[in-house]
C-alpha positions as a LaTeX table, in Angstrom:
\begin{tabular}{lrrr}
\hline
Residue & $x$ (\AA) & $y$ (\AA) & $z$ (\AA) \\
\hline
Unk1 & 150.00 & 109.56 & 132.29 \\
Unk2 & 147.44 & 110.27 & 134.80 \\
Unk3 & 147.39 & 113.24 & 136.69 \\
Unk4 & 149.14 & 114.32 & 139.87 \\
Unk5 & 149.65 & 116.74 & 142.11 \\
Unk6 & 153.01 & 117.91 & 139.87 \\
Unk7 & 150.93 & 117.71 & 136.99 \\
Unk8 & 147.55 & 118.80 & 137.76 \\
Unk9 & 146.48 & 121.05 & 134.82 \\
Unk10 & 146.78 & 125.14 & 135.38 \\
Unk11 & 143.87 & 127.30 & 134.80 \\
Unk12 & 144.56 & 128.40 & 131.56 \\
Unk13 & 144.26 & 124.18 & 131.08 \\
Unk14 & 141.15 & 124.06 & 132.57 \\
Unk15 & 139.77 & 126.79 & 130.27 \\
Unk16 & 141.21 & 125.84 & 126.77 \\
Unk17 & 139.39 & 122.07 & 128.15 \\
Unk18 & 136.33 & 123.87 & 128.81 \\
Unk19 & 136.14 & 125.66 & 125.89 \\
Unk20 & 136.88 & 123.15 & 123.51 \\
Unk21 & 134.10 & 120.67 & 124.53 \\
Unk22 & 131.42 & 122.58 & 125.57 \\
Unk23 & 129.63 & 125.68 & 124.66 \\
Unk24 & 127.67 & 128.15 & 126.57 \\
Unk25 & 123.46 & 128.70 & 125.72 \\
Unk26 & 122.77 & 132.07 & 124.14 \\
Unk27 & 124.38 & 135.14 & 126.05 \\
Unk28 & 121.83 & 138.05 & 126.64 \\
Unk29 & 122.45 & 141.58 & 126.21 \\
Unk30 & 122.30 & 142.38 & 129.80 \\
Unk31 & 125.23 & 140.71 & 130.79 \\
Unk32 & 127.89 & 142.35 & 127.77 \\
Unk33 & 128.07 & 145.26 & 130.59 \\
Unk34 & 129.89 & 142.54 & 133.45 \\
Unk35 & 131.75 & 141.00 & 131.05 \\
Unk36 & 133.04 & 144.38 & 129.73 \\
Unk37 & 133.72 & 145.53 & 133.10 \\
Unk38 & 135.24 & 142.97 & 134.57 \\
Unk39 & 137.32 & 143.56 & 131.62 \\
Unk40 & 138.39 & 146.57 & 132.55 \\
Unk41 & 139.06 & 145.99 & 136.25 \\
Unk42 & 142.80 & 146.47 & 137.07 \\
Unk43 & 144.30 & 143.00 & 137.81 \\
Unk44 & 145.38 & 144.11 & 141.47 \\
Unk45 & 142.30 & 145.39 & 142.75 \\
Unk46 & 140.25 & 143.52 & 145.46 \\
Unk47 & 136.16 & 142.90 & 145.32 \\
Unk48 & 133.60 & 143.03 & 147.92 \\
Unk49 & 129.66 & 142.40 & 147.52 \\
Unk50 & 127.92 & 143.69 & 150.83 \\
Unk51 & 126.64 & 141.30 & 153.41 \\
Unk52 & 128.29 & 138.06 & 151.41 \\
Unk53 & 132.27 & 139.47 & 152.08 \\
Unk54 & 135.22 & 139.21 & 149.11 \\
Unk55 & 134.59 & 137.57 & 145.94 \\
Unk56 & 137.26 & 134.70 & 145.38 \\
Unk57 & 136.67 & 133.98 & 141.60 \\
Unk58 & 138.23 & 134.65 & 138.39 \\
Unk59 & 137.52 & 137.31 & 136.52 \\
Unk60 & 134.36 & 136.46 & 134.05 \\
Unk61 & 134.89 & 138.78 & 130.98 \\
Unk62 & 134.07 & 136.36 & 128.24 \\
Unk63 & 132.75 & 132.49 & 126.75 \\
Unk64 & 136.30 & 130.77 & 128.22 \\
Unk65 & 136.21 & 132.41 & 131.49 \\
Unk66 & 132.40 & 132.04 & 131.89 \\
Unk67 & 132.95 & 127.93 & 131.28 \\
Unk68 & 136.02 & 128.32 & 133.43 \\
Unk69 & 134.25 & 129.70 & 136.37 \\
Unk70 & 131.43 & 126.44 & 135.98 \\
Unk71 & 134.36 & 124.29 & 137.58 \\
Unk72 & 133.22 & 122.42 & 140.05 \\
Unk73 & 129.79 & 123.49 & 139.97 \\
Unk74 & 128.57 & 122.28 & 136.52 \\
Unk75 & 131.66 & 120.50 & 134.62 \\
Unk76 & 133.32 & 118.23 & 137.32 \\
Unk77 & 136.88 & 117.05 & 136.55 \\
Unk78 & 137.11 & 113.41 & 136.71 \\
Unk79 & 141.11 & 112.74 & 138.13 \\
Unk80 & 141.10 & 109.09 & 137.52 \\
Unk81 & 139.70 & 109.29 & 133.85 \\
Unk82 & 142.11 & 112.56 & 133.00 \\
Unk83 & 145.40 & 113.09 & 131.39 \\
Unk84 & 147.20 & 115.68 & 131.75 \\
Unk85 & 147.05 & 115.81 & 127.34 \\
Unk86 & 142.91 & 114.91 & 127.65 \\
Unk87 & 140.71 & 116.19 & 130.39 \\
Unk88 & 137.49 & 114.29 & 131.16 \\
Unk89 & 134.54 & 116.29 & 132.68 \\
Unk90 & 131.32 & 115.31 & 133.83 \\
Unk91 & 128.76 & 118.00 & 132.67 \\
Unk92 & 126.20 & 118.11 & 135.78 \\
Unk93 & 123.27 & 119.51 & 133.65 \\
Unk94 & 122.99 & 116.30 & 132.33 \\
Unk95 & 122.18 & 114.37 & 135.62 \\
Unk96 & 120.22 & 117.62 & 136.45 \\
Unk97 & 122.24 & 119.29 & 139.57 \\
Unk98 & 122.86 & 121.94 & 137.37 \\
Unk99 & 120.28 & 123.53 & 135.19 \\
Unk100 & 121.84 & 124.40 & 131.22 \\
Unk101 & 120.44 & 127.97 & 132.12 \\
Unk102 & 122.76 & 128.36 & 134.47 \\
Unk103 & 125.84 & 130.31 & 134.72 \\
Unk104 & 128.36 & 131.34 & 137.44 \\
Unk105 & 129.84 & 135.27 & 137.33 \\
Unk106 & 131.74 & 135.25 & 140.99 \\
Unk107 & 131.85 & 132.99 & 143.68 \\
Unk108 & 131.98 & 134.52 & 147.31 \\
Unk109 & 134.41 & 131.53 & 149.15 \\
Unk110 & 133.24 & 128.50 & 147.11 \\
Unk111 & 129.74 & 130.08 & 146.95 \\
Unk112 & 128.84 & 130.48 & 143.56 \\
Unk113 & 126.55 & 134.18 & 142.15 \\
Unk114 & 124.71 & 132.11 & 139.69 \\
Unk115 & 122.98 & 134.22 & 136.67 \\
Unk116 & 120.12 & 133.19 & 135.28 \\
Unk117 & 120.28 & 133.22 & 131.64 \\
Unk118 & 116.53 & 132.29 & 130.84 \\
Unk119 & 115.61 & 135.94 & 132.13 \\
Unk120 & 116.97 & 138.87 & 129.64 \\
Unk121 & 117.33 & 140.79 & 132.84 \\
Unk122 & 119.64 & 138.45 & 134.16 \\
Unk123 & 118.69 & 137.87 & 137.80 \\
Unk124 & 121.55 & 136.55 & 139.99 \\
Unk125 & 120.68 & 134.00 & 142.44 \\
Unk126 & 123.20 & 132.69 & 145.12 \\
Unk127 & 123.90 & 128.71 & 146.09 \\
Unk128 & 125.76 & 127.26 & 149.16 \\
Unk129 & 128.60 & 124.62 & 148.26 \\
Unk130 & 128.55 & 121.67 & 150.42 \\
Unk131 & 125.24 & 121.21 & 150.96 \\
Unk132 & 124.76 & 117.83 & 148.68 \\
Unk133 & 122.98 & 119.89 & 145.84 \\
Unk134 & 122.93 & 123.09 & 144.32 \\
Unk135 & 119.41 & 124.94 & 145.84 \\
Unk136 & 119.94 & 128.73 & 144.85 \\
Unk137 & 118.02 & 131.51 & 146.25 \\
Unk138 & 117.51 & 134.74 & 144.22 \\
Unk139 & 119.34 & 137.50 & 145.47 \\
Unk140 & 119.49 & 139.95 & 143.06 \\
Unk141 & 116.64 & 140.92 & 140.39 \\
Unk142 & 119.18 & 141.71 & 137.55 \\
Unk143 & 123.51 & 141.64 & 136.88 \\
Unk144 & 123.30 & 145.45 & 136.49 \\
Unk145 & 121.88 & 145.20 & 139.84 \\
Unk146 & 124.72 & 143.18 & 141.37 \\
Unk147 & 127.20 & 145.34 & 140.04 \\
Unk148 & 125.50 & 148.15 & 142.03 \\
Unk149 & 126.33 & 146.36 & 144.81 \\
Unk150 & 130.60 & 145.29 & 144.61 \\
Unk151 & 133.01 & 147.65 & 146.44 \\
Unk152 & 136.04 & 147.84 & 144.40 \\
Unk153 & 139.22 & 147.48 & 146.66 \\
Unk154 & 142.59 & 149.03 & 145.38 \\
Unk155 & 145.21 & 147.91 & 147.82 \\
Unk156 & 147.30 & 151.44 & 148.09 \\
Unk157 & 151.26 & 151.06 & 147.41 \\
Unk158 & 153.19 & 150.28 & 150.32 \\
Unk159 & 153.70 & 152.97 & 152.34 \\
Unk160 & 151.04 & 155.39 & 150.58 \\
Unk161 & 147.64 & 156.70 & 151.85 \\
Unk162 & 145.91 & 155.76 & 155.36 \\
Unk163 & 145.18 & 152.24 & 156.54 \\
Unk164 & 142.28 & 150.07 & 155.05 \\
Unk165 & 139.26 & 150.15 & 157.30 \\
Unk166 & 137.15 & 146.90 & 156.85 \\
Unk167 & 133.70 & 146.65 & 158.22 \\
Unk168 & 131.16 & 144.14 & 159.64 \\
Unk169 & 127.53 & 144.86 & 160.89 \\
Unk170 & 125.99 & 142.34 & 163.06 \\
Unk171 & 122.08 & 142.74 & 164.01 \\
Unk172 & 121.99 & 141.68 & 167.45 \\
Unk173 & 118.41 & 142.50 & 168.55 \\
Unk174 & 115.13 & 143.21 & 166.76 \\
Unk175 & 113.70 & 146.01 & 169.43 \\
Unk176 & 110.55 & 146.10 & 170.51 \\
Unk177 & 109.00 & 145.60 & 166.74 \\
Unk178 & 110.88 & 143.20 & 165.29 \\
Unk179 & 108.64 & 142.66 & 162.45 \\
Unk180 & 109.69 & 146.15 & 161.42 \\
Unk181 & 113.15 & 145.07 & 161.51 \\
Unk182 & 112.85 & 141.71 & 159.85 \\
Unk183 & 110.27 & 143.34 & 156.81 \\
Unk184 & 113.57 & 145.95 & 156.62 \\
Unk185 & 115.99 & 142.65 & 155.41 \\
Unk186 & 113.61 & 141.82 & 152.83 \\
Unk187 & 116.02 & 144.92 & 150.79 \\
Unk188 & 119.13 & 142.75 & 151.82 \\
Unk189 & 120.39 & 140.76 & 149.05 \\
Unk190 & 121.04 & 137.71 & 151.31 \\
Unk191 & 117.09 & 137.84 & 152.40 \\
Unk192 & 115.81 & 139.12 & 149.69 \\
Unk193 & 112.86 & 137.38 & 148.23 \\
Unk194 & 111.79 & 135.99 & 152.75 \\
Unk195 & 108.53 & 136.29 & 153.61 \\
Unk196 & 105.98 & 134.99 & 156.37 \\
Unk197 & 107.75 & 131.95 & 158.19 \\
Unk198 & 110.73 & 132.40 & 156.65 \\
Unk199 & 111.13 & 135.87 & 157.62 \\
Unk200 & 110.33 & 135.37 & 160.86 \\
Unk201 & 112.67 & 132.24 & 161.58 \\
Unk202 & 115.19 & 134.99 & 161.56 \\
Unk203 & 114.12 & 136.15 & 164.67 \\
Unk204 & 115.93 & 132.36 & 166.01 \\
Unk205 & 119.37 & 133.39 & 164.52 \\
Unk206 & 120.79 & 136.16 & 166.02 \\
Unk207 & 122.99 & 137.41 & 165.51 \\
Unk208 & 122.92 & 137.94 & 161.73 \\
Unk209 & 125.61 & 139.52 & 160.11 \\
Unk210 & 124.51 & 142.35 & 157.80 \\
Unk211 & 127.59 & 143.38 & 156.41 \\
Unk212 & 131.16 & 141.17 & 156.17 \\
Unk213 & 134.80 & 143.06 & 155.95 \\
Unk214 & 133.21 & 145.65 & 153.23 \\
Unk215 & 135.35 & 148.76 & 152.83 \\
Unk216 & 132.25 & 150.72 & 152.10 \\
Unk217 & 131.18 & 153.03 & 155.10 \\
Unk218 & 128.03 & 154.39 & 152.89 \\
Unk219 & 127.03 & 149.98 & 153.45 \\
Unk220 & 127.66 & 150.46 & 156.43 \\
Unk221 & 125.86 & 153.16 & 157.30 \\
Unk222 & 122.90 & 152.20 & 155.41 \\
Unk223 & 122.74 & 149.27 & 157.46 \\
Unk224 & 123.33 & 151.00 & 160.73 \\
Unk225 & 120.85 & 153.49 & 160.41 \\
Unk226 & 118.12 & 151.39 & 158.96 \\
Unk227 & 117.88 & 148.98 & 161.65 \\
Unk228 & 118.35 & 151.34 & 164.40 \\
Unk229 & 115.21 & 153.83 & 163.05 \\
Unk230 & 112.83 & 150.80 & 163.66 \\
Unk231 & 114.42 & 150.20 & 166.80 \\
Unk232 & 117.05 & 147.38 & 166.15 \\
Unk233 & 120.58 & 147.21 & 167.48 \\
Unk234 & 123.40 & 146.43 & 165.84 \\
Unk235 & 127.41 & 146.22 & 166.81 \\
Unk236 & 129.98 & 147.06 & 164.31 \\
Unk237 & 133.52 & 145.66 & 163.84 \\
Unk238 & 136.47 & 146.81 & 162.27 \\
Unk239 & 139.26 & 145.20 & 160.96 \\
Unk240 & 142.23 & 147.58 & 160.09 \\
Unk241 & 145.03 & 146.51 & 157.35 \\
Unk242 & 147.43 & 148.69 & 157.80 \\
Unk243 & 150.17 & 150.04 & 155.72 \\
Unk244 & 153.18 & 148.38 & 154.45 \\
\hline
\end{tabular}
């Protein structure tokens, strides 16, 4: 029977798949502290990494979920080939758009954090789906350096506590030394690694957005006060949820 939509395998399907014809390289020590955190994360609470906005993936806490979360980018379903008893995948690190090194922790809207297993630090680069192939950029030097970085959202029961305050910083002009400015984003995780023409292409596309719906005013702030010291100027948003 081929598959439908009113058959089309669940993700617990996908996983036991996954994990029964394929196998992950060598994990490094680095990375048992995500995996044992993520763990630990209640199953209601909401994650945001600064400047990129929520994170939309599945929990990655161990082998299964870590081949789970490669759907898509490295192991490709093929429909027409599939059962709903026998999945067929196509492993992308064999036609080289994915590199075996390779492995996906979150995903921020279909963009996948990709960590870098060839490193023992485990540095975490980000990709952009869509764009024909997978070209990630580094954006942070090590996982217990991304983990620094996620706001932990824990929706309060309805009717309980104040309103949720959500955030967005926009950098709408450099000031009169917008070198300064730029040279500042270098410490941004979505810019991190610019320099020389790169860096300064920025100046073409403002307004960039520093921050995304975070809940975290200390991000905000940061951000705020940074750029506006070397003489930047930024606009803020906020997007209230409020109570039940």
């Amino acid at each position: 029977m081929a598959l439908t939509r009113n058959n089309w395998p669940s993700a617990d399907a996908v996983e036991r798949s996954l994990a029964a014809q394929f196998t992950l390289p060598p994990l490094p020590e680095a990375l048992q502290p995500w995996l044992d955190w993520c763990a630990a994360l209640p199953a209601d609470v909401a994650l945001h990494l600064d400047a990129l906005g929520p994170l939309t993936g599945a929990r990655t806490v161990d082998g299964p979920s870590l081949l789970r979360a490669m759907e898509g980018y490295r192991f490709v379903l093929n429909p027409q080939s599939s059962t709903p008893e026998q999945l067929v995948w196509q492993d992308m690190a064999e036609t080289g758009d994915w590199q075996p090194h390779w492995i996906v922790l979150q995903n921020s809207e279909g963009d996948p954090l990709i960590a870098d297993l060839r490193d023992p630090a485990v540095p975490i680069l980000e990709a952009m789906h869509g764009a024909g192939r997978w070209d990630p950029q580094p954006c942070f030097g090590s996982v217990a350096e991304l983990m620094q970085h996620i706001a932990v959202y824990t929706p309060q029961s309805p009717g309980d506590g104040p309103p949720t305050v959500f955030y967005s910083v926009d950098l709408v002009d450099l000031g009169p030394q917008p070198l300064r400015v730029l040279t500042a984003l270098k410490t941004h995780p979505r810019w991190r690694g610019h320099a020389g023409s790169r860096l300064l292409a920025l100046r073409d596309q403002l307004p960039l957005c520093l921050l995304e719906d975070n809940v975290s005013t200390s991000l905000r702030d940061h951000w705020v006060h940074t750029c506006e010291a070397l003489g930047g100027k930024v606009e803020v948003r906020e997007r209230t949820l409020p109570r039940s």
